[in-house]
C-alpha positions, -999 to 999 in steps of 0.1 A, spaced: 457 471 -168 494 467 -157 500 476 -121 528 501 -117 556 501 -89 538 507 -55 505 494 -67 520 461 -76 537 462 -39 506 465 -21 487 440 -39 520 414 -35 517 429 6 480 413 4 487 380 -4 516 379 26 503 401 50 489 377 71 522 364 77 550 374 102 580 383 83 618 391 87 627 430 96 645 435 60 636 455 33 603 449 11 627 438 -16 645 411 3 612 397 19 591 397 -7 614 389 -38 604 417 -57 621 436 -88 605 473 -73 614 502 -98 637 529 -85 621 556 -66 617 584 -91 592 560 -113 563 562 -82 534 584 -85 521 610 -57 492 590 -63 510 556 -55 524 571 -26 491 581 -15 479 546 -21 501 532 3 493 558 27 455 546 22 466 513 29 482 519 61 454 540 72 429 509 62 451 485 84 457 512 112 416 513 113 413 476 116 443 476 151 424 502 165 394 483 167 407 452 175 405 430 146 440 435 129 438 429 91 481 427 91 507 417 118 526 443 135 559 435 114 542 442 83 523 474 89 561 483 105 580 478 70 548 495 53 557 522 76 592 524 65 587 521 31 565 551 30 593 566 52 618 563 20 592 573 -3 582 602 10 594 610 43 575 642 44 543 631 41 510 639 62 506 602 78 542 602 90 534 635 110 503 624 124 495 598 152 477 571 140 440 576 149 415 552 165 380 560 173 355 550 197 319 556 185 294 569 206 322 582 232 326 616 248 358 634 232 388 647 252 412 667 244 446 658 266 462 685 282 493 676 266 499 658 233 494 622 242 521 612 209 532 577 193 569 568 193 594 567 166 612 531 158 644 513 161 644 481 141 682 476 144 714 479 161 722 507 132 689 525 139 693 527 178 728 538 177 715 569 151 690 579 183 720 581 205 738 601 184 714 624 183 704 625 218 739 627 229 745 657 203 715 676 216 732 673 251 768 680 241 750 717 228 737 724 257 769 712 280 751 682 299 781 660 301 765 627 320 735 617 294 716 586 308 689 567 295 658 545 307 644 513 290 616 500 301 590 472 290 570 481 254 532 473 266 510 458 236 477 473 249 453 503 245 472 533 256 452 555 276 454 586 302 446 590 335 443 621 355 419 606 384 386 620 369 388 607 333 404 580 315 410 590 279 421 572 250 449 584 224 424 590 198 445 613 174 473 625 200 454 655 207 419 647 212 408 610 227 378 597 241 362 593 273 364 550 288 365 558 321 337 532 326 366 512 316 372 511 360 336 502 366 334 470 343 365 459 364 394 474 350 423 474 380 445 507 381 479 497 393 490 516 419 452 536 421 437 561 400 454 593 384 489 583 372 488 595 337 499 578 308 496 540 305 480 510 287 450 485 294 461 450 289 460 417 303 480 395 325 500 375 303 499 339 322 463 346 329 456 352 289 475 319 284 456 299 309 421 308 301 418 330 268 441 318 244 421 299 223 394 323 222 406 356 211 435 359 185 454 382 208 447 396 239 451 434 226 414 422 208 401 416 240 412 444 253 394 464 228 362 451 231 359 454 269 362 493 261 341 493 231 312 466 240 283 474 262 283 430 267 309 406 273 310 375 275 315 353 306 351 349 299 360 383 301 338 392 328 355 365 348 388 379 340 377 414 352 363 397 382 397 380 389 416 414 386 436 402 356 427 428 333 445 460 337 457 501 334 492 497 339 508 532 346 541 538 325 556 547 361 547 514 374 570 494 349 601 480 363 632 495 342 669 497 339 688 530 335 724 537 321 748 552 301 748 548 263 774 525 257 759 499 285 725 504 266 740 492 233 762 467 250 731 454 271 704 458 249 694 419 239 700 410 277 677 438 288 650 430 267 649 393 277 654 398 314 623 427 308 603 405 292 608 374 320 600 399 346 569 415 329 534 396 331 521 416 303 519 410 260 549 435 251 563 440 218 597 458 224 611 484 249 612 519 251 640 537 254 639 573 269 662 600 277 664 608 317 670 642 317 643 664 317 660 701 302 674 675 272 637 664 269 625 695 268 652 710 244 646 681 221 608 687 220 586 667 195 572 663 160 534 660 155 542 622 157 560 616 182 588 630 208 626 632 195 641 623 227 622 588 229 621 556 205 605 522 206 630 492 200 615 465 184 632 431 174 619 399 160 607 374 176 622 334 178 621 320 149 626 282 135 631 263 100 609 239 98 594 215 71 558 209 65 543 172 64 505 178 54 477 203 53 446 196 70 415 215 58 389 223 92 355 234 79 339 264 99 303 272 110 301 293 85 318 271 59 347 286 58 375 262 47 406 264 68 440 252 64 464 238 93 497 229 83 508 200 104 546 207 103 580 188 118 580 193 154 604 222 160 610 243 193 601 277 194 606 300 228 600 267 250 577 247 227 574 220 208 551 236 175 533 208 154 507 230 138 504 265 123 477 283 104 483 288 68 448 315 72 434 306 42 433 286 4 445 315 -15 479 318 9 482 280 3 479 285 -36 497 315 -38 527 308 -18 532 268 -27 526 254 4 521 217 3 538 188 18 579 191 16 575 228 19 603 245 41 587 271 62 601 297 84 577 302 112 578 330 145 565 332 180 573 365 191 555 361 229 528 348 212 509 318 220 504 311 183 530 305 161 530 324 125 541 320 92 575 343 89 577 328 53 582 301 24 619 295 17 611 263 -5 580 259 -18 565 223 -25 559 206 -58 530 196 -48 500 223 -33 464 201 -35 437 229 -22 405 207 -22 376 208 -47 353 192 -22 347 197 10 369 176 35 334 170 58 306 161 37 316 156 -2 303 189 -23 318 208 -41 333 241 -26 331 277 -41 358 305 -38 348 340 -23 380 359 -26 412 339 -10 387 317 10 373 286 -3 336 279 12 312 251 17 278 263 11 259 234 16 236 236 49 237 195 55 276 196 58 280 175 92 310 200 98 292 230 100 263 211 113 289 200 146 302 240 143 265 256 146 249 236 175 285 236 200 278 275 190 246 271 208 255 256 236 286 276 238 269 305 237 234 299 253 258 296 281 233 278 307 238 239 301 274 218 306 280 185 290 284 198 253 313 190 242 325 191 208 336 150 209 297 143 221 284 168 196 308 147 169 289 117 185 253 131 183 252 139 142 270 109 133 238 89 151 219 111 128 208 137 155 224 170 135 197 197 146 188 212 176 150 203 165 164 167 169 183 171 200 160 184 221 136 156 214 167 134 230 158 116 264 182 96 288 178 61 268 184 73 239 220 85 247 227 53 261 216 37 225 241 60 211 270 46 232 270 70 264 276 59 292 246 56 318 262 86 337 267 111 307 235 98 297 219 112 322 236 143 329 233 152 289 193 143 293 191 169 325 210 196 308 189 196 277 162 200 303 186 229 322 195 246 291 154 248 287 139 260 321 170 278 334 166 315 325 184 330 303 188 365 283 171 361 252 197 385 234 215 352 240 190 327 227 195 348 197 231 350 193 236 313 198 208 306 166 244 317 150 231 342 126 256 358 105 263 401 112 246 392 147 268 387 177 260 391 217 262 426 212 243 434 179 216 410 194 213 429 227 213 460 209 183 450 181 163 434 207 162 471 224 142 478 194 121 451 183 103 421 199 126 381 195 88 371 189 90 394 160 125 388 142 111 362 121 87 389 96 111 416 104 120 437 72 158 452 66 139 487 68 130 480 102 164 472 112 181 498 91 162 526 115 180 513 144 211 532 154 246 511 140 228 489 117 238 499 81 220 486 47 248 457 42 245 440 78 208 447 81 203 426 45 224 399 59 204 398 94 171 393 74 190 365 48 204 348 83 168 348 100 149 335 69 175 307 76 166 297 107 136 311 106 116 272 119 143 262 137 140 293 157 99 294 161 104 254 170 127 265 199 102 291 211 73 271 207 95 245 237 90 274 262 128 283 267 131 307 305 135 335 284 145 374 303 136 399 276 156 427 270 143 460 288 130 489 259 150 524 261 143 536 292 123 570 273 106 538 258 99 520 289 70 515 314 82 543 342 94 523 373 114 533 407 149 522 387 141 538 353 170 551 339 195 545 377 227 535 375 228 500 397 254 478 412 243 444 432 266 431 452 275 400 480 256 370 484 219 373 479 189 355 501 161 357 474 175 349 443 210 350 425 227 379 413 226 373 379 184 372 382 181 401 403 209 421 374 184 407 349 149 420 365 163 452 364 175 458 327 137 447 319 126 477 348 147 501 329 179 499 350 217 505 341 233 477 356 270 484 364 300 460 374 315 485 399 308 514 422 316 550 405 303 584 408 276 579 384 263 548 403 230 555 421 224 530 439 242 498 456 220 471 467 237 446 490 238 410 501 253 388 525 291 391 532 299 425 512 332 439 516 337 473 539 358 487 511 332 487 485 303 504 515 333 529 525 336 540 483 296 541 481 295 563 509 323 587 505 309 591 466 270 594 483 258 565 465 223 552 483 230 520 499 201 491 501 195 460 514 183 430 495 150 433 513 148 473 509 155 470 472 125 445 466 102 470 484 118 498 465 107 483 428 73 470 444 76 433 451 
């Protein structure tokens, strides 16, 4: 079945969407012969709408299907198809499950776009012809910083998401995992987001960008110890609109000074932007202008395209996953992009390689628009020569295809083999030493499980080439990673079990027994609360897997803390239920112990003080600030000693 016009657009969109490409028309970017307008359907339209709405879903939640560029020209497309239609006039939803709705007490809308010198001037024009009708003679306007974050409210009480522009949702815990407010609570309208250098420094190579990070402190119940140490350093935070540093002016400096502006903004702003936003200063013209169910008329977002470099690629290298995911890196002529030197970028995956001839002598136009990552912009010669694999790169077998990915199925693959126990050790979280480069080491001497490794003593690193000092730290940290306790949600999660992150592995162990997993039955985990038929099959398929790898680990006596039942399930204790914040430097035991004791005596166990904390119990060398907040909100203050005779011990 032929495709017709906008059909055969969005299925050209999928095989370049992953890439960063130019601000130009679909036509130009994408080489394509579109029919004329009249020839679309309402129901290609519509298509494209669908589309849009699929990709919107995926930013929302943090795991972005299309670059920002892309889903902007999608945008625009639709724009000159139909400009009247309904996801034009609508913000962009997101959603929070299992959150308290809000409705704002004004529309909280999106922004309208300027993509070019042409566009901006046309928001002028009608700015200053509002202004001229209603005799304001002096019209000046503000830019300020474009924050890439999650845009929020804050009226002192509740922190509410956008949601729909109308109706968001309640993440005021947001403040008690360790979310700063600049400049203190209750300054309206702003955005969550990271300190850039910060981001750079520590997170970079973890999360894709820090907008997903972002995301998941609001939506996860767990993070990880890289977050939580951001949030403990204060480097993740609500940054008030009112608090951004800006430049006002009349029109003709704006569009005289606009390229300066938005480098000297982005210099003097620590945090991921992606453009500025330009607003008129006077409130009767705001007022007189209003706002469309989108967005207001009297502000727009100027966006502009990133630094961009020609460069020609030398080789593909093909990086098998845990999973088995083959991925390419093209290894490309060093080039300087917005201060560095780029020798690598991601091609995502095989089909993008195939479909797009990229191979050696390719010339590739590739963008870093603040990013730390460099992207594909696009292909302007392909190669003669593309050579996806037919074998894996790691081990020898043959690879299959599931959609544009090529996959190594084969469990003895020394790749993936490397991939799933640094996974464990990575994510076990209690034991140093485990390197990828000693990992590499340890299956090429033949020791590729963890069954193997953990029969590994101190002389039999040395045989492998260690020294005697890494010989012996690696021996003691096997025997760490064993007796020092540890959350068995995270015993779990390391076992690397498709479908069945931290979180999902916190949450199913609410419900059912880690002595259990291995005879559990999809029903079982079906009846749990965000575990659909699809994920639950592939949890069961996953443990079947590991299935003796993980009764042998058990059988070794791991320190294992098990997660605490529902507290309506739980044995009734003091703490049941209380909201509970441990703070300072504790006599008996660390923190992270005491935190753990009581999740498994029913607790809620926050990272901050707030109004629904119950209790604060405190150790050596607490601050006066954090005692003054417990007090003025009447939280119950105990000491280390009076807690452990509160629960009984």
């Amino acid at each position: 079945m032929l495709l017709n016009g906008l059909a055969y657009l969005i299925a050209a969109i999928s095989v370049v969407s992953v890439t960063s490409l130019r601000p130009s028309t679909l036509n130009d970017h994408l080489k394509l012969n579109l029919p004329a307008k009249s020839v679309y359907t309402k129901m290609d339209i519509d298509a494209l709408a669908a589309q849009l709405e699929k990709y919107n879903a995926a930013y929302r939640s943090g795991q972005p299907l299309v670059d920002d560029a892309t889903y902007d020209r999608l945008v625009e497309q639709l724009r000159i198809l139909d400009p009247q239609h309904p996801y034009l006039r609508t913000v962009e939803p997101e959603k929070f499950s299992g959150r308290k709705e809000v409705r704002h007490a004004s529309p909280m809308l999106s922004m309208d776009k300027a993509y070019t010198d042409a566009q901006l001037e046309r928001f002028i024009g009608r700015v200053l012809k509002e202004a001229q009708a209603l005799g304001i003679d002096t019209v000046l306007f503000r830019a300020t910083p474009k924050l890439d974050g999650l845009a929020a409210r804050d009226d002192g009480n509740i922190l509410a998401s956008r949601g729909n522009g109308q109706v968001g949702y309640d993440i005021t815990d947001a403040f008690e995992k360790g979310v700063v407010p600049v400049g203190g609570r209750g300054q309206g309208l702003g955005e969550i987001v990271v300190v850039n250098s910060y981001f750079d420094a520590h997170l970079a190579d973890k999360f894709v960008h820090p907008r997903n990070m972002v995301v998941g402190i609001v939506s996860s119940d767990t993070l990880n110890k890289d977050v939580l140490q951001a949030l403990a350093d204060g480097m993740v935070r609500f940054v008030p609109y009112s608090q951004l540093k800006g430049w006002e002016g009349n029109a003709q400096a704006l569009l005289v000074q606009m390229d300066t502006l938005s480098r000297q903004l982005k210099e003097e702003t620590d945090y991921p932007m992606d453009g500025l936003v330009v607003s008129t200063v006077d409130q009767r013209l705001r007022e007189h202008m209003g706002a469309t169910a989108h967005h207001y008329r009297w502000q727009v977002a100027v966006k502009r395209k990133g630094e961009t470099a020609i460069t020609q690629v030398q080789s593909i290298q093909w990086q098998v996953g845990r999973t088995g995911n083959i991925t390419p890196v093209m290894e490309v002529a060093p080039v300087l992009v917005s201060g560095a030197t780029i020798r690598r970028v991601t091609a995502h995956h095989a089909g993008m390689v195939s479909k797009l001839g990229i191979g050696p002598g390719a010339r590739i136009e590739i963008i870093r628009s603040g990013e730390v990552i460099p992207k594909l912009e696009q292909v302007l010669e392909p190669s003669g020569t593309v050579d996806v694999p037919q074998h894996c790169p790691a081990c020898g077998q043959s690879l299959t295809w599931k959609g544009d990915f090529l996959r190594c199925t084969h469990l003895n693959c020394p790749a993936q083999r490397e991939q799933r126990i640094s996974h464990w050790f990575r994510i076990l979280g209690n034991a140093d030493w485990f390197g990828i480069k000693t990992i590499q080491k340890m299956v090429a001497a033949g020791y590729d499980t963890l069954e193997k490794i953990y029969t590994l003593e101190e002389k039999d690193f040395v045989a492998m080439g260690f020294g005697p000092v890494q010989s012996r730290n690696l021996a003691q940290a096997l025997q760490t990673s064993r007796s020092k306790s540890v959350e068995d949600w995270r015993f779990l999660a390391a076992l690397g079990i498709p479908d069945l992150g931290v979180g999902d592995s916190r949450k199913l162990l609410r419900h059912i027994d880690l002595k259990q997993l291995p005879s559990v039955t999809e029903e079982s985990i079906q009846r749990i609360n965000g575990f659909g038929e699809i994920t639950s099959h592939s949890i069961v398929q996953g443990l079947a897997e590991v299935r003796e790898t993980m009764l042998h680990l058990l059988n070794m006596g791991f320190n294992l803390q098990e997660t605490a039942l529902p507290a309506e399930e739980a044995e009734a204790t003091p703490i049941s239920g209380k909201n509970i914040v441990f703070t300072g430097k504790m006599g008996q035991g660390s923190r992270e112990d005491m935190e753990a004791e009581a999740r498994r005596l029913g607790a809620n166990v926050q990272s901050a003080v707030s109004r629904t904390t119950d209790y604060l119990i405190c150790g050596e060398k607490v601050g006066a600030a954090k005692k003054s907040k417990a007090s003025q909100l009447g939280v119950q203050m105990l000491s280390e000693e009076e807690y452990y005779r509160f629960i009984g011990r």
